[in-house]
PyMOL Python script that loads the backbone (N, CA, C, O; Angstrom):
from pymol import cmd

cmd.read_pdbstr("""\
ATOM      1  N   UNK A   1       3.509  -5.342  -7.607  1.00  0.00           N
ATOM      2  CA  UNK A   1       2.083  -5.588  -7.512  1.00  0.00           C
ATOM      3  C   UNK A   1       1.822  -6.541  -6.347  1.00  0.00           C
ATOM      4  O   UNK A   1       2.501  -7.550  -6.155  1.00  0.00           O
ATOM      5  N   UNK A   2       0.850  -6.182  -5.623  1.00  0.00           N
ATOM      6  CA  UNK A   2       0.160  -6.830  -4.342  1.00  0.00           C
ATOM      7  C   UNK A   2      -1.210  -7.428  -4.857  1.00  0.00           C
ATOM      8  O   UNK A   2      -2.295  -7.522  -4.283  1.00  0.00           O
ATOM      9  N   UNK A   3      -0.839  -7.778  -6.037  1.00  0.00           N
ATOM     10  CA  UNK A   3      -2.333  -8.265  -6.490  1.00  0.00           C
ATOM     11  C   UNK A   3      -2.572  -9.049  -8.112  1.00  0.00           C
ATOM     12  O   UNK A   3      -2.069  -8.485  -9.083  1.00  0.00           O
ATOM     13  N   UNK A   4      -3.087  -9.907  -8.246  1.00  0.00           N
ATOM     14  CA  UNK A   4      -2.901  -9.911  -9.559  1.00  0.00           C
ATOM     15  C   UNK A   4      -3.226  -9.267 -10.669  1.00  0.00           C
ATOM     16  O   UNK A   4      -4.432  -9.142 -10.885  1.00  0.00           O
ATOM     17  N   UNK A   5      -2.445  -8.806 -11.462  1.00  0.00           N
ATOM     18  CA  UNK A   5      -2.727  -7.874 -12.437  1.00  0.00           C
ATOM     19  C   UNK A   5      -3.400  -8.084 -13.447  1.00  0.00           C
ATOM     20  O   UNK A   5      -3.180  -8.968 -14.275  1.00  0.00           O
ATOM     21  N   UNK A   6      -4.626  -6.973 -13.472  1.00  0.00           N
ATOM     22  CA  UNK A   6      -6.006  -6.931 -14.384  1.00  0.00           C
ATOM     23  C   UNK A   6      -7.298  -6.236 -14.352  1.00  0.00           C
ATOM     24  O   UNK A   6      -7.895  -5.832 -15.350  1.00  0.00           O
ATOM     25  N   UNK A   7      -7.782  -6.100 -12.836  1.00  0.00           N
ATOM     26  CA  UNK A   7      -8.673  -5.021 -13.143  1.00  0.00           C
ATOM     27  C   UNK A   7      -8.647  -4.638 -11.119  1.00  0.00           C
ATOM     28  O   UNK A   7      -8.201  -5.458 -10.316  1.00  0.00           O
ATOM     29  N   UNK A   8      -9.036  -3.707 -10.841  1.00  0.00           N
ATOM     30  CA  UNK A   8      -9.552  -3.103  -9.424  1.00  0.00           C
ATOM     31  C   UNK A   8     -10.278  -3.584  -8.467  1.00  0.00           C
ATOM     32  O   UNK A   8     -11.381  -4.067  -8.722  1.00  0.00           O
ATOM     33  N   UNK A   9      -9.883  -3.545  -7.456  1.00  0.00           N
ATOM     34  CA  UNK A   9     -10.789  -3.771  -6.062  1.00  0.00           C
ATOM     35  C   UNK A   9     -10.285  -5.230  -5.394  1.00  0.00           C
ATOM     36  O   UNK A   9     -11.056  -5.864  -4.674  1.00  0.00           O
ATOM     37  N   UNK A  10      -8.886  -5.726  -5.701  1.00  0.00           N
ATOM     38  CA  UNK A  10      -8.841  -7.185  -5.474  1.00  0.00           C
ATOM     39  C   UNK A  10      -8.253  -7.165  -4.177  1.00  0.00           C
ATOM     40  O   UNK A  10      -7.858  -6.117  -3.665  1.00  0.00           O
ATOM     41  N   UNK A  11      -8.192  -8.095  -3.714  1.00  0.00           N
ATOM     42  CA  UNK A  11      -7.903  -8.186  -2.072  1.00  0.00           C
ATOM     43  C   UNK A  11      -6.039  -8.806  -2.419  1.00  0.00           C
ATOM     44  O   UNK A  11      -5.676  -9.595  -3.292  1.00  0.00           O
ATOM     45  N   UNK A  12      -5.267  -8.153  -1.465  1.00  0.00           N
ATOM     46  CA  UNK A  12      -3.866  -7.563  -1.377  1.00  0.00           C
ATOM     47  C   UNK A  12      -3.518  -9.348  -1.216  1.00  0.00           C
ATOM     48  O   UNK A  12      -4.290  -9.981  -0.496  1.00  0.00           O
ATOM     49  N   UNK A  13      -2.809  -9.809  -1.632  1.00  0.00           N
ATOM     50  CA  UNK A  13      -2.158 -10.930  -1.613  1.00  0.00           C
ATOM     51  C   UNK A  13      -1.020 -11.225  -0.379  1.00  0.00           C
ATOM     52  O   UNK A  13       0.182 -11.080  -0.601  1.00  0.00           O
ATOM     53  N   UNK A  14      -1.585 -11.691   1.055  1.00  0.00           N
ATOM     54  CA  UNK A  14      -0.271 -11.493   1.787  1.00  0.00           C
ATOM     55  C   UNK A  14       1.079 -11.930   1.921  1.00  0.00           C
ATOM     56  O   UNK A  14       1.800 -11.570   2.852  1.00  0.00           O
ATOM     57  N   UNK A  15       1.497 -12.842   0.841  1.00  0.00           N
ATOM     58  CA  UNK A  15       2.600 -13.273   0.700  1.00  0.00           C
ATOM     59  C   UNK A  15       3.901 -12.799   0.093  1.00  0.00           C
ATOM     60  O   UNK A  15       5.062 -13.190  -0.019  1.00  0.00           O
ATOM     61  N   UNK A  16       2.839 -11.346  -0.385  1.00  0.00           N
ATOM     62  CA  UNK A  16       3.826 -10.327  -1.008  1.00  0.00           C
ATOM     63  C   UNK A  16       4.497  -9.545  -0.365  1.00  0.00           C
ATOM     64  O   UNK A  16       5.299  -8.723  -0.808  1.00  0.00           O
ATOM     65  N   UNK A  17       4.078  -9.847   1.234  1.00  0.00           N
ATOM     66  CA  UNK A  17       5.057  -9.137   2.780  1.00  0.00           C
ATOM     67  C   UNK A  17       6.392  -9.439   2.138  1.00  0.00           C
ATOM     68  O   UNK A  17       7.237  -8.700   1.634  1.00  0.00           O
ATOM     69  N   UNK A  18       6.320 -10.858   2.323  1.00  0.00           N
ATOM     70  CA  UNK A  18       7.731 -11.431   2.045  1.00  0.00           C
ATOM     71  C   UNK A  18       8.923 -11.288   1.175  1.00  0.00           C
ATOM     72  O   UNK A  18      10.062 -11.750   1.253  1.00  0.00           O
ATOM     73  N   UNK A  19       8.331 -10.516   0.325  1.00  0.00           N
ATOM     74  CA  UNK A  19       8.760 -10.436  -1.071  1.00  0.00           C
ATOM     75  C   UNK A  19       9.075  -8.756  -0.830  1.00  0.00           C
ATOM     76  O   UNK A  19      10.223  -8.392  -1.084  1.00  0.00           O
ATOM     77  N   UNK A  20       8.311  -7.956  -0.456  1.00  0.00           N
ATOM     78  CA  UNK A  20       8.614  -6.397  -0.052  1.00  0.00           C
ATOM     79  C   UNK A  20       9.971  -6.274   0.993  1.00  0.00           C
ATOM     80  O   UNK A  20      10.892  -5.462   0.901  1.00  0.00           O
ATOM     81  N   UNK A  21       9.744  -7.586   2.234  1.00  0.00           N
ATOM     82  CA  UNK A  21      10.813  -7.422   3.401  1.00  0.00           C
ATOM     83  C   UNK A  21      12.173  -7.921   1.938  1.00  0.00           C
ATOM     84  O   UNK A  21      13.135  -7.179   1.741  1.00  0.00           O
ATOM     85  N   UNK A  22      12.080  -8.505   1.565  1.00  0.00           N
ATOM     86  CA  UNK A  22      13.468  -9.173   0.758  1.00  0.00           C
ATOM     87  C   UNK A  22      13.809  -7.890  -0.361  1.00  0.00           C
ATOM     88  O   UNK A  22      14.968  -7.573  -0.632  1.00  0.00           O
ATOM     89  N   UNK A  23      13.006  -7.440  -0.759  1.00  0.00           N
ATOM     90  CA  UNK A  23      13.329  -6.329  -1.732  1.00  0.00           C
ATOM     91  C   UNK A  23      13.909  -5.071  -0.450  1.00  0.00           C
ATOM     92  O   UNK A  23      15.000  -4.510  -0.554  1.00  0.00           O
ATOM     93  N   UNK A  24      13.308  -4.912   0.258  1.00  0.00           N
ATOM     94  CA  UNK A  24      13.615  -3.680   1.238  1.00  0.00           C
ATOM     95  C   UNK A  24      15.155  -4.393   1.649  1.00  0.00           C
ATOM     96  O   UNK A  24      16.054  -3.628   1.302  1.00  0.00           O
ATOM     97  N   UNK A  25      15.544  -5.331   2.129  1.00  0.00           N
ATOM     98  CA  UNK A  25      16.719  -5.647   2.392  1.00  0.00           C
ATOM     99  C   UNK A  25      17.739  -5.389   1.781  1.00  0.00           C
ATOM    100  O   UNK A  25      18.859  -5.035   2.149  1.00  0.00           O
ATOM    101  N   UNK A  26      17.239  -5.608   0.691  1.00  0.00           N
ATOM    102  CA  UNK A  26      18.475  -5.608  -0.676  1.00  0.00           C
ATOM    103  C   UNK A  26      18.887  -4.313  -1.084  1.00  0.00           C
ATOM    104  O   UNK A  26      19.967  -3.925  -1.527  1.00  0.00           O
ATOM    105  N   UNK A  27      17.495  -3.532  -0.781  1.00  0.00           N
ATOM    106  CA  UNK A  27      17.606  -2.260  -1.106  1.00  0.00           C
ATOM    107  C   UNK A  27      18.593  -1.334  -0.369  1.00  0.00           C
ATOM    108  O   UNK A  27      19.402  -0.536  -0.843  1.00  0.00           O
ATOM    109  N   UNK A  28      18.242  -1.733   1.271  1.00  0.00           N
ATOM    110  CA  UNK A  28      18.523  -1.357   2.274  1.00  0.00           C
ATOM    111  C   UNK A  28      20.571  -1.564   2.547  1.00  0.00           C
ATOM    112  O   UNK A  28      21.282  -0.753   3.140  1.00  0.00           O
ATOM    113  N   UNK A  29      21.046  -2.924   1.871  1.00  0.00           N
ATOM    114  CA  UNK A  29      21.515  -2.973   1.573  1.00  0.00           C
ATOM    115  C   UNK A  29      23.138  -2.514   0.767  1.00  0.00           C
ATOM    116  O   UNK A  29      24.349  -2.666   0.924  1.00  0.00           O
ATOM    117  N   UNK A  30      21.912  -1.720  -0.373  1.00  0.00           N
ATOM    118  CA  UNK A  30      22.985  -1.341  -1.221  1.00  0.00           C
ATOM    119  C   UNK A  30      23.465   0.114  -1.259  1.00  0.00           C
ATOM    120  O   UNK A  30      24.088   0.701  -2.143  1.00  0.00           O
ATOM    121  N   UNK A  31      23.052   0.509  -0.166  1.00  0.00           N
ATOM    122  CA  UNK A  31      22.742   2.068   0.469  1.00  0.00           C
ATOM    123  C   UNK A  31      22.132   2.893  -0.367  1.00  0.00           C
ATOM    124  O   UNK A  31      22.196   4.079  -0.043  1.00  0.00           O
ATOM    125  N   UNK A  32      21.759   2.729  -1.004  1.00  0.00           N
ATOM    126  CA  UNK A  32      21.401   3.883  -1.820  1.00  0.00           C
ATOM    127  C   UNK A  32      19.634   4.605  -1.846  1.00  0.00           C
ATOM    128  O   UNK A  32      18.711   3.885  -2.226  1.00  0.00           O
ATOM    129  N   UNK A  33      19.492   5.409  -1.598  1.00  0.00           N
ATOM    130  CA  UNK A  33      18.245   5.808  -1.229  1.00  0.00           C
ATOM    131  C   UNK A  33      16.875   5.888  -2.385  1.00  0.00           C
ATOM    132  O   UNK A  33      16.672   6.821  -3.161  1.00  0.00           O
ATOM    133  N   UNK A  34      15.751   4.217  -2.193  1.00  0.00           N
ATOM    134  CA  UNK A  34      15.393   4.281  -3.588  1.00  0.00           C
ATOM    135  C   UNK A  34      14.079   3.785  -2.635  1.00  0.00           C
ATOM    136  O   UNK A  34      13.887   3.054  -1.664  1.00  0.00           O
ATOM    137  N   UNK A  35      13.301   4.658  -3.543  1.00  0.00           N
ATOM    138  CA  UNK A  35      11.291   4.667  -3.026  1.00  0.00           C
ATOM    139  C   UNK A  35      11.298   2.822  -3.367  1.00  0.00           C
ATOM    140  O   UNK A  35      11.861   2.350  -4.355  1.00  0.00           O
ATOM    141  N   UNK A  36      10.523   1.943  -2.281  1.00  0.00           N
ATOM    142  CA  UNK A  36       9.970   0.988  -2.437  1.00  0.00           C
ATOM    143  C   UNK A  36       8.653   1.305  -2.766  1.00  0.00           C
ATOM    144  O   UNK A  36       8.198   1.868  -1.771  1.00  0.00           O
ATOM    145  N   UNK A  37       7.616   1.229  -3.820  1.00  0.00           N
ATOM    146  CA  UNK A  37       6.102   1.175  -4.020  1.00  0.00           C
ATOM    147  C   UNK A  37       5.711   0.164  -4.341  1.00  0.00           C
ATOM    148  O   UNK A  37       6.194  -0.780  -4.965  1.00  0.00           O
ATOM    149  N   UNK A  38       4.457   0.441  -3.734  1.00  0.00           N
ATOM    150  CA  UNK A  38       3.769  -1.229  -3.728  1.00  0.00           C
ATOM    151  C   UNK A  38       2.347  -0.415  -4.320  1.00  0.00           C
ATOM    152  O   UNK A  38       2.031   0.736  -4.019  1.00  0.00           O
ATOM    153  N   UNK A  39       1.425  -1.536  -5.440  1.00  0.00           N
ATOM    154  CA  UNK A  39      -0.005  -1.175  -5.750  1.00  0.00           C
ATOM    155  C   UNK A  39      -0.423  -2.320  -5.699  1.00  0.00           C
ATOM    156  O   UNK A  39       0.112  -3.373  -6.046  1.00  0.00           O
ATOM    157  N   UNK A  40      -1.853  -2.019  -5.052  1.00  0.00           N
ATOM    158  CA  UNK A  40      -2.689  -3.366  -5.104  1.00  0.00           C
ATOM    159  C   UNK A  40      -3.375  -3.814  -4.069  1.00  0.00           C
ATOM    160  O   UNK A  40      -2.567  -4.415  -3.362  1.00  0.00           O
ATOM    161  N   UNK A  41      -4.573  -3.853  -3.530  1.00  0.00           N
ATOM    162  CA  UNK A  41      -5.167  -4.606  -2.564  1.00  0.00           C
ATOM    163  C   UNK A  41      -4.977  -3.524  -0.997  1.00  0.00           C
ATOM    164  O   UNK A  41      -5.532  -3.809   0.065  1.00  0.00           O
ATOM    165  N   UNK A  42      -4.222  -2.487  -1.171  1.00  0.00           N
ATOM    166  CA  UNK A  42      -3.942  -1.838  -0.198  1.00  0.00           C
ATOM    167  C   UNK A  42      -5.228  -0.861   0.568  1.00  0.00           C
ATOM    168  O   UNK A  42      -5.825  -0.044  -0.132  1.00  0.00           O
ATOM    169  N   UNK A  43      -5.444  -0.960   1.457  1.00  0.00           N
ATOM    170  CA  UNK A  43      -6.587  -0.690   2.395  1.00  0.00           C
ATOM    171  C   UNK A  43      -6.298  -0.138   3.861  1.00  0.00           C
ATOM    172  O   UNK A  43      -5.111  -0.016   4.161  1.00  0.00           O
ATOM    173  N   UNK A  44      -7.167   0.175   4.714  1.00  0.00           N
ATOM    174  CA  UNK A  44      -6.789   0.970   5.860  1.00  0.00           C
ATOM    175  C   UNK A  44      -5.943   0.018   6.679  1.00  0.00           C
ATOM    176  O   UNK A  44      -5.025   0.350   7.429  1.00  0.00           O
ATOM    177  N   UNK A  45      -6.335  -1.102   6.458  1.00  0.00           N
ATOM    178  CA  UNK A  45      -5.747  -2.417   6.882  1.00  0.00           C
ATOM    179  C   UNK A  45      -4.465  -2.953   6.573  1.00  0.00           C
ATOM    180  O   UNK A  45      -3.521  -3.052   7.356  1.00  0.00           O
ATOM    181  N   UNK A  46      -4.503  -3.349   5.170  1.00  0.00           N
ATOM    182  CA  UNK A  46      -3.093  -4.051   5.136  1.00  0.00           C
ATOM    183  C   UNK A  46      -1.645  -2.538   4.300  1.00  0.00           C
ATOM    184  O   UNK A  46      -0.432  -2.731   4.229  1.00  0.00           O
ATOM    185  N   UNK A  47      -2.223  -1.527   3.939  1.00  0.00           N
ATOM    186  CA  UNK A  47      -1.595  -0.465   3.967  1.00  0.00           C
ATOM    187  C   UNK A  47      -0.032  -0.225   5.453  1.00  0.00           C
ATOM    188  O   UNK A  47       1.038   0.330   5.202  1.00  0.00           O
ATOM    189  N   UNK A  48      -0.318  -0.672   6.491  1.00  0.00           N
ATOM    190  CA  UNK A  48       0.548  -0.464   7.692  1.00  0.00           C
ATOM    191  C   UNK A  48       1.146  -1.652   7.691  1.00  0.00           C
ATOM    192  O   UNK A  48       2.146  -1.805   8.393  1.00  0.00           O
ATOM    193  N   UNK A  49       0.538  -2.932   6.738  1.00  0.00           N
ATOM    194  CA  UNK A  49       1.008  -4.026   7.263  1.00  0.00           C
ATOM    195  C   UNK A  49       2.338  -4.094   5.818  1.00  0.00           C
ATOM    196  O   UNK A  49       3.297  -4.832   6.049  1.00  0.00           O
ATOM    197  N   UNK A  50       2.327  -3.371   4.494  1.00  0.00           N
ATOM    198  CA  UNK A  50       3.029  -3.385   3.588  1.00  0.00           C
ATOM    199  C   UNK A  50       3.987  -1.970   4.100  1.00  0.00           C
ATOM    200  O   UNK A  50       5.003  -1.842   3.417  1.00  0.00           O
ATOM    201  N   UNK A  51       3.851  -1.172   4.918  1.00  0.00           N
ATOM    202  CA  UNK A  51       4.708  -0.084   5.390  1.00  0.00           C
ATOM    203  C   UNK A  51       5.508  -1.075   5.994  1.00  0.00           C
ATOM    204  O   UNK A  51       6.513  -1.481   5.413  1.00  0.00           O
ATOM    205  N   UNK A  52       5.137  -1.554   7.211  1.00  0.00           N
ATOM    206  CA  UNK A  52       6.316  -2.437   8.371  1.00  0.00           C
ATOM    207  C   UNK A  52       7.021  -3.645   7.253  1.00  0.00           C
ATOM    208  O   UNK A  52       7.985  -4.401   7.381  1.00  0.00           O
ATOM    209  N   UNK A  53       6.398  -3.499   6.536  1.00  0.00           N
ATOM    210  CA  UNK A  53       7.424  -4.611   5.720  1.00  0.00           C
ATOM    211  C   UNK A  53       8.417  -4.328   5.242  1.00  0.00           C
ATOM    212  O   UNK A  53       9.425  -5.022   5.374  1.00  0.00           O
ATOM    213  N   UNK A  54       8.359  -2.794   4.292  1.00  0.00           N
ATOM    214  CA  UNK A  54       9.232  -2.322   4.315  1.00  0.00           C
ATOM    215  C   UNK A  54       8.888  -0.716   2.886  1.00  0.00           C
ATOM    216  O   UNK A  54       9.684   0.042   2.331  1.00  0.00           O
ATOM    217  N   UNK A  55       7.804  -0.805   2.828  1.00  0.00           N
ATOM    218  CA  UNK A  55       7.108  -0.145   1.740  1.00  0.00           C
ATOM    219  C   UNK A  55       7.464   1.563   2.245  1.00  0.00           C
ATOM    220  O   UNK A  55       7.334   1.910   3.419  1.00  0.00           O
ATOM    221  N   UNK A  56       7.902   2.474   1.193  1.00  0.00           N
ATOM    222  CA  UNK A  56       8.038   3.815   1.766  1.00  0.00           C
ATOM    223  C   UNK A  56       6.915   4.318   0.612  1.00  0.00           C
ATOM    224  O   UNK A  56       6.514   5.457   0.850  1.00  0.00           O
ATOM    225  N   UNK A  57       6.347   3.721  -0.546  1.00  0.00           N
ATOM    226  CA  UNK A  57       5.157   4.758  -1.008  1.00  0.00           C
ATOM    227  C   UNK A  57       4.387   3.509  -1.349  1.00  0.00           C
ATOM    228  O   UNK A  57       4.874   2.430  -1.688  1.00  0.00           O
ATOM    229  N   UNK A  58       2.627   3.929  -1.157  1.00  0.00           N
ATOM    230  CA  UNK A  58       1.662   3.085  -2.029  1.00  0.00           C
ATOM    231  C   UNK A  58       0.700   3.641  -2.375  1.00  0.00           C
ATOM    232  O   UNK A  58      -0.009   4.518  -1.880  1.00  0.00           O
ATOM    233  N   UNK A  59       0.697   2.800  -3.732  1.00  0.00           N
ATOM    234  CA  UNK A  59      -0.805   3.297  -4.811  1.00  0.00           C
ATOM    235  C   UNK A  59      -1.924   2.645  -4.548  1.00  0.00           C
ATOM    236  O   UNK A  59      -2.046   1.426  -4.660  1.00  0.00           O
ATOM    237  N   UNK A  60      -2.912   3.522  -4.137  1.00  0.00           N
ATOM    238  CA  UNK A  60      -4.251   3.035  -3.678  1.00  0.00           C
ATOM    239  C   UNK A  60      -5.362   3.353  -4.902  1.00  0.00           C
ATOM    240  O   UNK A  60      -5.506   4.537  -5.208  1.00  0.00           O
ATOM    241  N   UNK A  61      -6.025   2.496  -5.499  1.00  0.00           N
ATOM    242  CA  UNK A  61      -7.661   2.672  -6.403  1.00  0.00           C
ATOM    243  C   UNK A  61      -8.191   2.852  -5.158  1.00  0.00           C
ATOM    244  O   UNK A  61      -7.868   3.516  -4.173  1.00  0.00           O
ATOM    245  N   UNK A  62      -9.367   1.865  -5.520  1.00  0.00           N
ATOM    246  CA  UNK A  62     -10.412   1.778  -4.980  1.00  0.00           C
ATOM    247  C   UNK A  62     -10.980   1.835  -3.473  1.00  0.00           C
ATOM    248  O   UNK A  62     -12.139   1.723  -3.074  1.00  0.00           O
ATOM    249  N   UNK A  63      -9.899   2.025  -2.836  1.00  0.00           N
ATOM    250  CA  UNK A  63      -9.879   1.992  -1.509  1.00  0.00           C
ATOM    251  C   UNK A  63      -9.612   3.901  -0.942  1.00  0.00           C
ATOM    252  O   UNK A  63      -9.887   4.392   0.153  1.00  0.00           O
ATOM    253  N   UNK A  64      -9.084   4.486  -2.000  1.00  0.00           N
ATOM    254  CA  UNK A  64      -9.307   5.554  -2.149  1.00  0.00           C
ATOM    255  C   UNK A  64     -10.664   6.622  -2.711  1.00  0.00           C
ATOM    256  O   UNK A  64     -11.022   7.785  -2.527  1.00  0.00           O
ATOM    257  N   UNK A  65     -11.054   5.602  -3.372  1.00  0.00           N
ATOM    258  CA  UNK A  65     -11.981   6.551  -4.093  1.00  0.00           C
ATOM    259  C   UNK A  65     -13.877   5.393  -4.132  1.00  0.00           C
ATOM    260  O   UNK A  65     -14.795   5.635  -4.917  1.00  0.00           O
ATOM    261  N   UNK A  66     -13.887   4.530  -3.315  1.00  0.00           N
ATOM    262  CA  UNK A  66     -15.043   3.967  -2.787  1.00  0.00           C
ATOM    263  C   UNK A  66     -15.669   4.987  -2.244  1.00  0.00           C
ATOM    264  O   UNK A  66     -14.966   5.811  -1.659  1.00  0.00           O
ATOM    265  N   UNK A  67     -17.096   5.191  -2.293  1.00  0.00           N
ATOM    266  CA  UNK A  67     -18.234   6.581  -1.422  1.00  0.00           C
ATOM    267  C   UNK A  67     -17.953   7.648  -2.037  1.00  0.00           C
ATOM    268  O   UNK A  67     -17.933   8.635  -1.302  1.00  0.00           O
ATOM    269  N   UNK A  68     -17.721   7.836  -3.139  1.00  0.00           N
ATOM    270  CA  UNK A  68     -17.634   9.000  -3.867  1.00  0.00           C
ATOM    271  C   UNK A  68     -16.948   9.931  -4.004  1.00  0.00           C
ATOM    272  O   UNK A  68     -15.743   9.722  -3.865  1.00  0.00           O
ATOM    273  N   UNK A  69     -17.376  11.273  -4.314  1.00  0.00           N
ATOM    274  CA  UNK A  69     -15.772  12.267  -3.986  1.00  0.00           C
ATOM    275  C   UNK A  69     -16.178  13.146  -2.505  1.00  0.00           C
ATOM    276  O   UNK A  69     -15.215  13.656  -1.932  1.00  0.00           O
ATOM    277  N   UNK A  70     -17.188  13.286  -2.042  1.00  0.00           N
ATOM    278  CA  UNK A  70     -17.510  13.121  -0.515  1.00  0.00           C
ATOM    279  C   UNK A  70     -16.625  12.007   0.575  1.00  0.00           C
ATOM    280  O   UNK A  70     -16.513  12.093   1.798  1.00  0.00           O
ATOM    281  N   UNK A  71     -16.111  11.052  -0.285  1.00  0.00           N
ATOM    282  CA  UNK A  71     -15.230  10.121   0.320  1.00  0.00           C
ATOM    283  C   UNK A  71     -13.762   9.837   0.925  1.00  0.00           C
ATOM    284  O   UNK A  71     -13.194   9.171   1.791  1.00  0.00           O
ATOM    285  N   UNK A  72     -13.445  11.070  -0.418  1.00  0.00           N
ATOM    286  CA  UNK A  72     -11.801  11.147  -0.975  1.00  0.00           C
ATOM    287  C   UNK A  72     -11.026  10.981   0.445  1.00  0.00           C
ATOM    288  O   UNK A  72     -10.464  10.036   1.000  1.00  0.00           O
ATOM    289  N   UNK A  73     -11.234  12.191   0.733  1.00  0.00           N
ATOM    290  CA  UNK A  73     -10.658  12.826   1.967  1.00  0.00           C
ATOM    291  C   UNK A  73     -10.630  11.885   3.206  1.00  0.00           C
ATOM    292  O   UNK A  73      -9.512  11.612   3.642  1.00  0.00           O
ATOM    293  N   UNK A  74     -11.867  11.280   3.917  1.00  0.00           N
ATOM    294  CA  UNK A  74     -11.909  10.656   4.700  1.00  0.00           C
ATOM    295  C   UNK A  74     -10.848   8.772   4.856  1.00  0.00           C
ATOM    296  O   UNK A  74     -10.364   8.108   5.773  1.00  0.00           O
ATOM    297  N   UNK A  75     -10.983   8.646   3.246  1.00  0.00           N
ATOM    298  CA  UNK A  75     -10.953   7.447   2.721  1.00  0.00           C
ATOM    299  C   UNK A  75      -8.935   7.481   3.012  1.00  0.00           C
ATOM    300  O   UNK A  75      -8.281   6.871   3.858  1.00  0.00           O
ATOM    301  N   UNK A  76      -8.482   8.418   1.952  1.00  0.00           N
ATOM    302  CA  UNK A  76      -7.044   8.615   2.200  1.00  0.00           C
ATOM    303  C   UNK A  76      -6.563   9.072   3.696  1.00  0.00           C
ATOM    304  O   UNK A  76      -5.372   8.763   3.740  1.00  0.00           O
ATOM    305  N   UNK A  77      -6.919   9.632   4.874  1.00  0.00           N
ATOM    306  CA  UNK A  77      -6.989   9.837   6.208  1.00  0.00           C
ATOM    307  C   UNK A  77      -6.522   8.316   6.629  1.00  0.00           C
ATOM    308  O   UNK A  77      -5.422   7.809   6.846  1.00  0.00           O
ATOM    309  N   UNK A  78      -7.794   7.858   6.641  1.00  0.00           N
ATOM    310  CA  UNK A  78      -7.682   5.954   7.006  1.00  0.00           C
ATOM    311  C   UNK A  78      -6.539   5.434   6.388  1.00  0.00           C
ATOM    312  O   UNK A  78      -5.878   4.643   7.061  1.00  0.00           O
ATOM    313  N   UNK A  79      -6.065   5.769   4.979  1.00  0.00           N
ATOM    314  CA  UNK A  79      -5.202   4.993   4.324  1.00  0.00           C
ATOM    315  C   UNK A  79      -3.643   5.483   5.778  1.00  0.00           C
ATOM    316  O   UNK A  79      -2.923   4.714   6.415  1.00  0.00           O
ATOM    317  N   UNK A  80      -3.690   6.760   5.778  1.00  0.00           N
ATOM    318  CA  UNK A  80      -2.681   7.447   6.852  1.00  0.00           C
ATOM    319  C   UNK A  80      -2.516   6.541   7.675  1.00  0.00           C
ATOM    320  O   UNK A  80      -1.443   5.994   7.933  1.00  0.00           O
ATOM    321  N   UNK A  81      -3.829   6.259   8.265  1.00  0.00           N
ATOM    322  CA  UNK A  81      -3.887   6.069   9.668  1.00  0.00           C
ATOM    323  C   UNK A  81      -4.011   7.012  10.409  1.00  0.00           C
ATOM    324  O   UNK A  81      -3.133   7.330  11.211  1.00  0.00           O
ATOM    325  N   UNK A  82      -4.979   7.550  10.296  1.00  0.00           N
ATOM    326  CA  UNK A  82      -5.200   9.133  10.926  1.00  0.00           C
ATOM    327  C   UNK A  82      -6.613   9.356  11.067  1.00  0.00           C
ATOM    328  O   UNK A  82      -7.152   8.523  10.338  1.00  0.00           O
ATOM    329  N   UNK A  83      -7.350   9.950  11.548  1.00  0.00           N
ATOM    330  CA  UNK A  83      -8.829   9.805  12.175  1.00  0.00           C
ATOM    331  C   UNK A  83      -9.697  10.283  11.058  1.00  0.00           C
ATOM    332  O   UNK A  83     -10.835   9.828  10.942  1.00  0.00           O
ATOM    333  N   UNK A  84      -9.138  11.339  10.078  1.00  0.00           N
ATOM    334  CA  UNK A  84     -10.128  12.224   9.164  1.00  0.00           C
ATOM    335  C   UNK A  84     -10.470  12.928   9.147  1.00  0.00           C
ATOM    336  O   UNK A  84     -11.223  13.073   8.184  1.00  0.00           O
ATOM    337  N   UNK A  85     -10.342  14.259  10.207  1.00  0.00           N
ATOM    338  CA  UNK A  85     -10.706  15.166  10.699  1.00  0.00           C
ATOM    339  C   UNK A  85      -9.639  16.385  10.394  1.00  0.00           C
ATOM    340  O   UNK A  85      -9.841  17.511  10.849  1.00  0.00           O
TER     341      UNK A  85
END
""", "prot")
cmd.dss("prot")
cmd.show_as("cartoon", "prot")
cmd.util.cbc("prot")
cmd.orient("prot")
């Protein structure tokens, strides 16, 4: 969790970089090939900043599904990093 756990929409805690790079190490480590996921606070924004840390999947709420279901599509694009189109 990138966030404290309890209800949706909370802003991503950045100290949990630190904690993803040390888990990815360990992981990285022990060779063995295992999904890092991260949920919480993840946005078009700090989404790339929990990838370079070391994140290979993340669970997005509200940052996915804000503006309706007219939104979906555009909303997960951004999460990419990709234009939306």
């Amino acid at each position: 969790m990138s966030v404290n756990p309890g209800f949706g929409g909370q802003s991503f805690i950045d100290s949990q970089l630190r904690k993803i790079e040390s888990f990815r190490r360990k992981i990285d480590a022990c060779g063995r090939d295992i999904i890092l996921e991260v949920d919480g606070g993840l946005t078009p924004e700090t989404a790339p900043l929990a990838i370079e840390a070391g994140v290979t999947a993340i669970v997005a709420g509200s940052a996915v599904f804000k503006g309706g279901a007219d939104a979906y599509a555009r909303n997960i694009a951004a999460l990419r990093g990709e234009d939306g189109q």
